[in-house]
C-alpha positions as CSV (number, residue, x, y, z in Angstrom):
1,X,0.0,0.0,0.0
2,X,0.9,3.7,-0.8
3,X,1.7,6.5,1.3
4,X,1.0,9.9,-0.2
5,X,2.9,12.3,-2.4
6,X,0.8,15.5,-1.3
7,X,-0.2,17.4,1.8
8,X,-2.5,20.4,2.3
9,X,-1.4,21.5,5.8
10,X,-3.0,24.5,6.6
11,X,-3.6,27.1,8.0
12,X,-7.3,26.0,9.4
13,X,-10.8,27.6,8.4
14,X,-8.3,29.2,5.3
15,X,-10.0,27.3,2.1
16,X,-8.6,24.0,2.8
17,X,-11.3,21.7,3.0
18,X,-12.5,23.1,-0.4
19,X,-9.5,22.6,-2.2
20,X,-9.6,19.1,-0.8
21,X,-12.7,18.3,-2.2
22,X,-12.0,19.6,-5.5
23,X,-8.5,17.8,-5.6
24,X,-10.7,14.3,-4.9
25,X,-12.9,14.5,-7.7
26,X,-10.1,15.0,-10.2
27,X,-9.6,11.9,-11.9
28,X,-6.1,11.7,-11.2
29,X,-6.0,12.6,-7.8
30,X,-6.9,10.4,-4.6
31,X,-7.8,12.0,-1.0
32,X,-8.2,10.0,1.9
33,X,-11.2,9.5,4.1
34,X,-11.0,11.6,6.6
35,X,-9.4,13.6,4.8
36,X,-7.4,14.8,8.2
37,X,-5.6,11.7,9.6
38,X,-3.2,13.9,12.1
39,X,-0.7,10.8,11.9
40,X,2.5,12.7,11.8
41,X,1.5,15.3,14.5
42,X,2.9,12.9,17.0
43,X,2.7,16.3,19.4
44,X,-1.5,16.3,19.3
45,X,-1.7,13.5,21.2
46,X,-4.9,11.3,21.0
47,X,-6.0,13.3,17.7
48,X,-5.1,9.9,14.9
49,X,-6.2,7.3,17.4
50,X,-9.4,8.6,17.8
51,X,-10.1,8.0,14.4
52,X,-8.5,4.3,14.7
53,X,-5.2,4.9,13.6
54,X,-3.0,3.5,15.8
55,X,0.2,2.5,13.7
56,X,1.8,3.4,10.0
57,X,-0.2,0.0,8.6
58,X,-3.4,1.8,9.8
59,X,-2.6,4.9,8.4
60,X,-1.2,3.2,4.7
61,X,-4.8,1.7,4.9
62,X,-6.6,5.1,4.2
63,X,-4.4,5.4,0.6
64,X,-5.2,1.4,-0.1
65,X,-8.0,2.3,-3.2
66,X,-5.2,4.5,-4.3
67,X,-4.1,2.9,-8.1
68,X,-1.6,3.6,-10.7
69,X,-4.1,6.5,-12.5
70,X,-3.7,8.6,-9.2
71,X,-0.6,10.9,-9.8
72,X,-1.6,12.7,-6.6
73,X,-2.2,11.1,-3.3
74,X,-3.1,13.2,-0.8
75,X,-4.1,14.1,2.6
76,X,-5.3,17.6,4.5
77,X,-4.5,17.7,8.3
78,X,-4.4,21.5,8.7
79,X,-2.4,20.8,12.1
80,X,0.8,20.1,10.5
81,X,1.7,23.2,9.8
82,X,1.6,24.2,13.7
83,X,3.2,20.7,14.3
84,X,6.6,21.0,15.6
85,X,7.5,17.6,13.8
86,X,4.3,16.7,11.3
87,X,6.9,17.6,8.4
88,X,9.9,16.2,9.3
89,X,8.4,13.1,9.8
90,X,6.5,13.0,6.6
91,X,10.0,14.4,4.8
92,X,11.3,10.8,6.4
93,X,8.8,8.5,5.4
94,X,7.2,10.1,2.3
95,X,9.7,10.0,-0.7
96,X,9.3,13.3,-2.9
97,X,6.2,15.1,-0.7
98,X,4.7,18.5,-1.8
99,X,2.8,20.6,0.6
100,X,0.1,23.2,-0.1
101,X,-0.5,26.1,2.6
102,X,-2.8,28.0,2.5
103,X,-2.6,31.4,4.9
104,X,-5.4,34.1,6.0
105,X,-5.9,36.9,8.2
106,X,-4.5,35.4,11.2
107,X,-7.5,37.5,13.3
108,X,-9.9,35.7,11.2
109,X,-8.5,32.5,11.6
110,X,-8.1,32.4,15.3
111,X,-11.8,33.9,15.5
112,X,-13.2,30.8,13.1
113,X,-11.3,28.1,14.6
114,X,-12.4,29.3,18.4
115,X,-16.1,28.7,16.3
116,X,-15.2,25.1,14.8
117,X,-14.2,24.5,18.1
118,X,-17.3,25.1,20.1
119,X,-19.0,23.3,17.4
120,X,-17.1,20.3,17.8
121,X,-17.3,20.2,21.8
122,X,-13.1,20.8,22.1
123,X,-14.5,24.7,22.9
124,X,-16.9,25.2,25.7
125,X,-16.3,29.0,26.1
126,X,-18.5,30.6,23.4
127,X,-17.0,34.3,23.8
128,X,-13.6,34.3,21.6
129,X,-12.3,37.5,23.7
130,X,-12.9,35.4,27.1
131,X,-11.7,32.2,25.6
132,X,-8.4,33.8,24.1
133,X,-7.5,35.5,27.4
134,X,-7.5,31.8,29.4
135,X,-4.8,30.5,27.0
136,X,-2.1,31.1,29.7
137,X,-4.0,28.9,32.1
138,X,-5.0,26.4,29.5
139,X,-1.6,25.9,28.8
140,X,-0.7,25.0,32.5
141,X,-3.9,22.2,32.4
142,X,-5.7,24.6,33.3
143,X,-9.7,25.6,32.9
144,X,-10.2,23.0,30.4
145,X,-13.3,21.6,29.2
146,X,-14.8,18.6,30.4
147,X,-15.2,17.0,26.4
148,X,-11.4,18.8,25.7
149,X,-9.6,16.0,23.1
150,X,-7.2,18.4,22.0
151,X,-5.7,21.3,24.5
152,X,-3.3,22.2,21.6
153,X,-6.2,23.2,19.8
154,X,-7.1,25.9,22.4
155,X,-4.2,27.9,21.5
156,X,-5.2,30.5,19.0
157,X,-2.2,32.3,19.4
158,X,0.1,29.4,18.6
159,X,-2.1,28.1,15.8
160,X,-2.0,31.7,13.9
161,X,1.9,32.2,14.1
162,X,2.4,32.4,10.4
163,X,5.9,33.9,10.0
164,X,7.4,31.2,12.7
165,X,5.8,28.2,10.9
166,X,6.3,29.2,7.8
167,X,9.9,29.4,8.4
168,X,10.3,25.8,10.4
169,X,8.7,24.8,7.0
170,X,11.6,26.0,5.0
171,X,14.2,25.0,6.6
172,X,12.6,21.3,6.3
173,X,11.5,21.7,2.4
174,X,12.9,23.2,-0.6
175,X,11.1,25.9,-1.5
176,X,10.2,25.1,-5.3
177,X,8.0,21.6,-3.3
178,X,5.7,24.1,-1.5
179,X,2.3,25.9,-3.0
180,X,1.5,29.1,-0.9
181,X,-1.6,30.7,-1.5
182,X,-3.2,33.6,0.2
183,X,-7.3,32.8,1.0
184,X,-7.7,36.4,-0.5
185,X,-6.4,35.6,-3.8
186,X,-8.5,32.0,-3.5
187,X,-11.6,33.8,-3.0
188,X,-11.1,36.3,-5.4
189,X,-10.4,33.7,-8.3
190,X,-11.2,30.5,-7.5
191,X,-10.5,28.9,-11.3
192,X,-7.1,30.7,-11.8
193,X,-6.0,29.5,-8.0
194,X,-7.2,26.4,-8.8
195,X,-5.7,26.2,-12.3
196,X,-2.2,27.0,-10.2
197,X,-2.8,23.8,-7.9
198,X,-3.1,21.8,-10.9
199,X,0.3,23.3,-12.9
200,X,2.4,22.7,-9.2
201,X,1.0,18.9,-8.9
202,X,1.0,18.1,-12.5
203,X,-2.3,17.2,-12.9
204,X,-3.7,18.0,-16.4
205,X,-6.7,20.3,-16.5
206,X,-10.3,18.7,-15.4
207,X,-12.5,21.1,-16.6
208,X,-14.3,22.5,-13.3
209,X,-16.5,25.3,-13.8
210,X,-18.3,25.1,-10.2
211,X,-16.2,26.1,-7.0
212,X,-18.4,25.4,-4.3
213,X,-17.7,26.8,-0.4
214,X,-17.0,23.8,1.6
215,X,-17.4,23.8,5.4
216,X,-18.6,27.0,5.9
217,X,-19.1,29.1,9.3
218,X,-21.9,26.6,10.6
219,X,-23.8,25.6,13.8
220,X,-25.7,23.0,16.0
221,X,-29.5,23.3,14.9
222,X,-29.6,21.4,18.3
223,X,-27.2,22.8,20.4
224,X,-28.7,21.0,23.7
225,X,-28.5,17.4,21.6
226,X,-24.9,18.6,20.5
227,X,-23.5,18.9,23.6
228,X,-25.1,15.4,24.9
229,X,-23.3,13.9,22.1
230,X,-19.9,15.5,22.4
231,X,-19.9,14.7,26.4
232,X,-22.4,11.6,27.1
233,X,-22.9,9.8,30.6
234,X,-20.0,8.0,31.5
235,X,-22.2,4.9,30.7
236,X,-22.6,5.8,26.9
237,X,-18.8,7.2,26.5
238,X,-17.4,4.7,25.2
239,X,-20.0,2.5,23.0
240,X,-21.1,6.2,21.6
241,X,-16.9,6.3,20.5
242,X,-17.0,3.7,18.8
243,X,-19.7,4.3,16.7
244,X,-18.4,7.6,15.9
245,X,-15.5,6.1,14.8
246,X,-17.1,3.7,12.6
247,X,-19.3,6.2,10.8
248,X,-15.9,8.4,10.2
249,X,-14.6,5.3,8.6
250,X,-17.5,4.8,6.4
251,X,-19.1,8.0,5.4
252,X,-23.0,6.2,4.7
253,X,-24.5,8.8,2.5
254,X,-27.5,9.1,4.8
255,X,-25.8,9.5,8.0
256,X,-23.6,12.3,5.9
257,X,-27.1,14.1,4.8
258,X,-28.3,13.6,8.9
259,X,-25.1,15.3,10.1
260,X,-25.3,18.1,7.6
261,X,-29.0,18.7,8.4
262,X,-28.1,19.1,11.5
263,X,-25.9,21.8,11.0
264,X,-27.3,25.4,10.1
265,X,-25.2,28.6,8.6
266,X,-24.4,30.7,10.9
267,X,-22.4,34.4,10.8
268,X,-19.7,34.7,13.3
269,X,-19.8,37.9,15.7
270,X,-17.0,40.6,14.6
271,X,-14.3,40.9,16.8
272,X,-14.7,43.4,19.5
273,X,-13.0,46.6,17.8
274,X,-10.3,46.6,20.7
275,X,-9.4,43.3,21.1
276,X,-9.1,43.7,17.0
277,X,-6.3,46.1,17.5
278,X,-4.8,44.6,20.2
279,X,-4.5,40.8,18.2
280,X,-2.9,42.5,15.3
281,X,0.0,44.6,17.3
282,X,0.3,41.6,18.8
283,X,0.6,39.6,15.4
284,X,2.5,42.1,13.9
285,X,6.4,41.1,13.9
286,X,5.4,37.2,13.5
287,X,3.8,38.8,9.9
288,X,6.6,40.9,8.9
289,X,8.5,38.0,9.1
290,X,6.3,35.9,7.2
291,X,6.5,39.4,4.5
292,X,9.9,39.0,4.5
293,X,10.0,35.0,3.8
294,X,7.0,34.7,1.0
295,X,7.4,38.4,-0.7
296,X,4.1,39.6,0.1
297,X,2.6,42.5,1.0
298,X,0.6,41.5,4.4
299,X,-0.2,45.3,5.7
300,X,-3.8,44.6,5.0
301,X,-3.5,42.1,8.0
302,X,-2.3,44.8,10.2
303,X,-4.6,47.0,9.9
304,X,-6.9,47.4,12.6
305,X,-10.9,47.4,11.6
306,X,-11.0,45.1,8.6
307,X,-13.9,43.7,7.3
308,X,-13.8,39.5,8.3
309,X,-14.8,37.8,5.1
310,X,-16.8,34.9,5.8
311,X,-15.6,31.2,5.3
């Protein structure tokens, strides 16, 4: 069995799970299901085994229906950019890998994930000013949540520090194996991005027309049934775990229409104006580094009262 030859590894809520989709349906491209394994982040502890992967033969299992027509074999954990080691480790094992990142207004992306966090029960503060000021204490085991799988997850400071992992990235990977795009740019011009994705993987053209939004800001229609689910009676934990597990495995069509009728759009709050200001002083020197490294011009994302664009 294969391992794969290409990675889209963040940044989170940034486009990713869009591109993913329209990488799978190209005949010549393979993506895993789920389509964010987290084997290689050996420091998320917990993340890969809860979805049953517990060893390299596991993981090689999620490319097996992968066949000679597939030029690109791919997965999307949008942790391993944060990941201290996700790309080392993948540089070891994975002969020849090439890695798409995809970057966004770091204040956006800390406000969406905090969202897609409460949503999946790893969040139980809903305000993202109150939950960003207990990341000190989180980080000490502190004032977690009862249904917390992932602490690491919790910092939004660490998870939005552009400039620093773009730079670990670097000194891992030759520059000319790694696809940067900016969500702007994404947004703007969906076919010419994705025409670029195609010319770095050399995939020939497929002839999309339609660029759907995947995984856009969402919520719980039943928040109350939500939260039972994400934290059951100790009784229920663990047979509840396992289903879970086995429905992420096999992705029946009608559970997938259940879950997504039980989610509904939903607009995120802006950003208090203050803490606004305060998060981009604060990201400021990480982003002129990350200026510096990728040639852009990233004063837009130091600028105080920005419209958010939604996801």
């Amino acid at each position: 069995m294969t391992l794969p030859n290409t990675f889209i590894i963040g940044a989170p809520k940034s486009g990713t799970t869009s591109l993913a989709d329209y990488l799978s349906a190209h005949p010549a491209a393979f993506v895993c299901r789920p389509k964010e394994p987290f084997f290689w982040s050996d420091d998320y502890p917990g993340l890969a085994e809860r979805l049953g992967i517990r060893s390299i033969e596991d993981y090689r299992r999620l490319f097996s229906a992968a066949g000679p027509q597939h030029i690109v074999v791919a997965e999307a954990s949008t942790n391993y950019l944060c990941s201290e080691q996700a790309v080392r480790s993948i540089r070891t094992h994975c002969t020849g890998a090439r890695f798409i990142v995809m970057l966004r207004d770091p204040v956006e992306v800390a406000h969406a994930f905090h969202m897609e966090q409460l949503f999946c029960g790893n969040e139980d503060v809903a305000d993202f000013a109150s939950a960003w000021a207990l990341q000190a204490e989180r980080l000490r085991g502190q004032a977690l949540p009862r249904g917390c799988f992932s602490p690491r997850f919790l910092q939004y400071g660490a998870c939005v520090r552009f400039g620093e992992q773009v730079a670990r990235l670097l000194s891992e990977v030759d520059r000319a194996d790694v696809l940067f795009l900016r969500f702007e740019d994404f947004r703007r011009d969906v076919a010419g991005s994705w025409s670029h994705v195609l010319d770095f993987l050399g995939l020939p053209p497929d002839g999309r027309q339609d660029f759907p939004v995947s995984n856009p800001a969402h919520a719980h229609r039943m928040p109350g049934f939500a939260r039972w689910l994400y934290d059951p009676p100790a009784l229920l934990r663990s047979p509840l775990e396992r289903l879970r597990l086995h429905l992420r495995r096999r992705s029946y069509p009608l559970v997938e229409s259940i879950k997504a009728g039980l989610r509904r759009p939903a607009l995120r709050r802006p950003v208090d104006r203050n803490v606004e200001s305060e998060l981009r002083q604060q990201f400021a020197p990480d982003l002129r580094e990350l200026q510096r490294l990728l040639g852009w011009d990233l004063s837009a994302w130091m600028e105080a009262g920005r419209p958010c664009l939604p996801s």
